[in-house]
N, C-alpha and C positions, 0 to 999 in steps of 0.2 A: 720783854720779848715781843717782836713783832709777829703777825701772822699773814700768812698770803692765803686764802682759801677759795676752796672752788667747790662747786656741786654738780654733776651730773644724774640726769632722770634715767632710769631703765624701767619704761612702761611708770606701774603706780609704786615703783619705787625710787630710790635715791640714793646715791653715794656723797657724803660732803666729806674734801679733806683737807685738811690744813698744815703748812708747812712752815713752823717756826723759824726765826731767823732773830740773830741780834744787830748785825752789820748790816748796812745795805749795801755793801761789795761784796758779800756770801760768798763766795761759788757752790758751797754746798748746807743743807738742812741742820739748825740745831737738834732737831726733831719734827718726826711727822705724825700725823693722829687721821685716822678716820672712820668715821660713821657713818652704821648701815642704817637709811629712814627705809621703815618699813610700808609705810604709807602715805603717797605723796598726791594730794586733792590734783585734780585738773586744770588747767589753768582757763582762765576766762576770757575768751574771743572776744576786742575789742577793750579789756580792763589790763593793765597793770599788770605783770608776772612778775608776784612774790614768792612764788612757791620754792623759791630759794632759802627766803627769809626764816621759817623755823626749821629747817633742814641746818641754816650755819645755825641757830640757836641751842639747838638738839647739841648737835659737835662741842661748842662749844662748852654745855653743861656736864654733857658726859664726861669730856677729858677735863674737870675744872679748871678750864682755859680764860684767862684774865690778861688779855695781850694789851700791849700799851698802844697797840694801831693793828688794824687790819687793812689789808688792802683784797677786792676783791677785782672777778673780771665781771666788768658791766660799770652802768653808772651809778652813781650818786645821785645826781639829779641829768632830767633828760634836756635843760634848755640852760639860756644865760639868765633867764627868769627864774630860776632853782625851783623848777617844777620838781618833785621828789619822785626819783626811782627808786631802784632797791635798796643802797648805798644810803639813801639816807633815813629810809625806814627803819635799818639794821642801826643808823647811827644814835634815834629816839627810842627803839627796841633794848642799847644799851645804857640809854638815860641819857644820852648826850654827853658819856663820860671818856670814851673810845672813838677815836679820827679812824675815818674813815677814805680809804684813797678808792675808786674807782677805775680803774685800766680796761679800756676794749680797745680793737683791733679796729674794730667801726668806727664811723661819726653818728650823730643825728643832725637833721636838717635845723635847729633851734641852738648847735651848738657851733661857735666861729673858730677862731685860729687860733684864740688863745687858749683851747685847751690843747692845741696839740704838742706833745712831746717827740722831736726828734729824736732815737737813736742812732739809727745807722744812714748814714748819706744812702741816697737813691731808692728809699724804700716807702712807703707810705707813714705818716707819724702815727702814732699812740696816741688816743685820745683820752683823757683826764679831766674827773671831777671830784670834789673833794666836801668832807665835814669836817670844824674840830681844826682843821690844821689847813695853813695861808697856802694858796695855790703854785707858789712861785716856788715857798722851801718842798713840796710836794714832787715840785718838778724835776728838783734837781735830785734827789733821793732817786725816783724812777730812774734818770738819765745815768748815773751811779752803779746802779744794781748789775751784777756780775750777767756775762753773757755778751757776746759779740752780735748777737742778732736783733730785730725787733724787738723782739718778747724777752722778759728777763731769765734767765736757767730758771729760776725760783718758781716764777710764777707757771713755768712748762713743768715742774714738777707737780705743782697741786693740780695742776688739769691732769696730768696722768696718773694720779693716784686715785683721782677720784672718779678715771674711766675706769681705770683696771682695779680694784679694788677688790673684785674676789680672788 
């Protein structure tokens, strides 16, 4: 089972949710899981925003979730120098045993062309970093994944599970 997850903050809390999948042409959930963090530290002006990072580990433990890949939104690492974002702390968080894919709507200024994934003609590309699993089979997977728009169904489901979640 693969996993798409997301986290969203409400003040010092947190919703993470994750939406199983086995195909990457889904159109819809094998199942979805999510957790309430009840206490979510503040993030550090100027440092690194992990506060995602034990929020999916929480989820994860709760629903004893053991996915053969997660893909989350943000990056893995923030440059082509594999400076390490959240993506790849979550990827030594799981012992380096679980790929990790990356998906944001963004770029950064450190990241060139070749992370971007095309979907849909005329729209701005998807940008992708990766752990654990070669950039190019990563690409076509994303490129795959059910949904006529940008964003995959998949992945617009675990952002909205994990706004609305009460």
């Amino acid at each position: 089972m693969k996993l798409i997850v997301a986290v969203h903050f409400d003040g010092a809390q947190a919703n993470a949710a994750a939406v199983a999948f086995d195909a990457w042409d889904a159109a819809e959930a094998e199942k979805t899981y999510v957790s309430r963090i009840a206490h979510v530290e503040k993030a550090v002006r100027g440092e690194l925003d992990l506060r995602e990072l034990p929020c999916v580990m929480q989820l994860l433990r709760e629903h004893n979730l053991e996915p053969e890949l997660l893909l989350i939104d943000g990056f893995v690492h923030l440059d082509a120098d594999d400076t390490p974002g959240l993506g790849q702390h979550l990827y030594h968080a799981l012992g380096g045993q679980v790929p990790v894919v990356g998906v944001s709507k963004k770029s950064l200024p450190g990241l060139s062309s070749q992370f971007e994934v095309m979907r849909e003609e005329e729209t701005p590309p998807l940008v992708m970093t990766c752990a654990g699993i070669d950039i190019g089979a990563a690409k076509v997977r994303l490129r795959s994944m059910h949904g006529r728009k940008r964003v995959p169904t998949l992945v617009k489901l675990a952002a909205r599970l994990a706004k609305n979640a009460d």
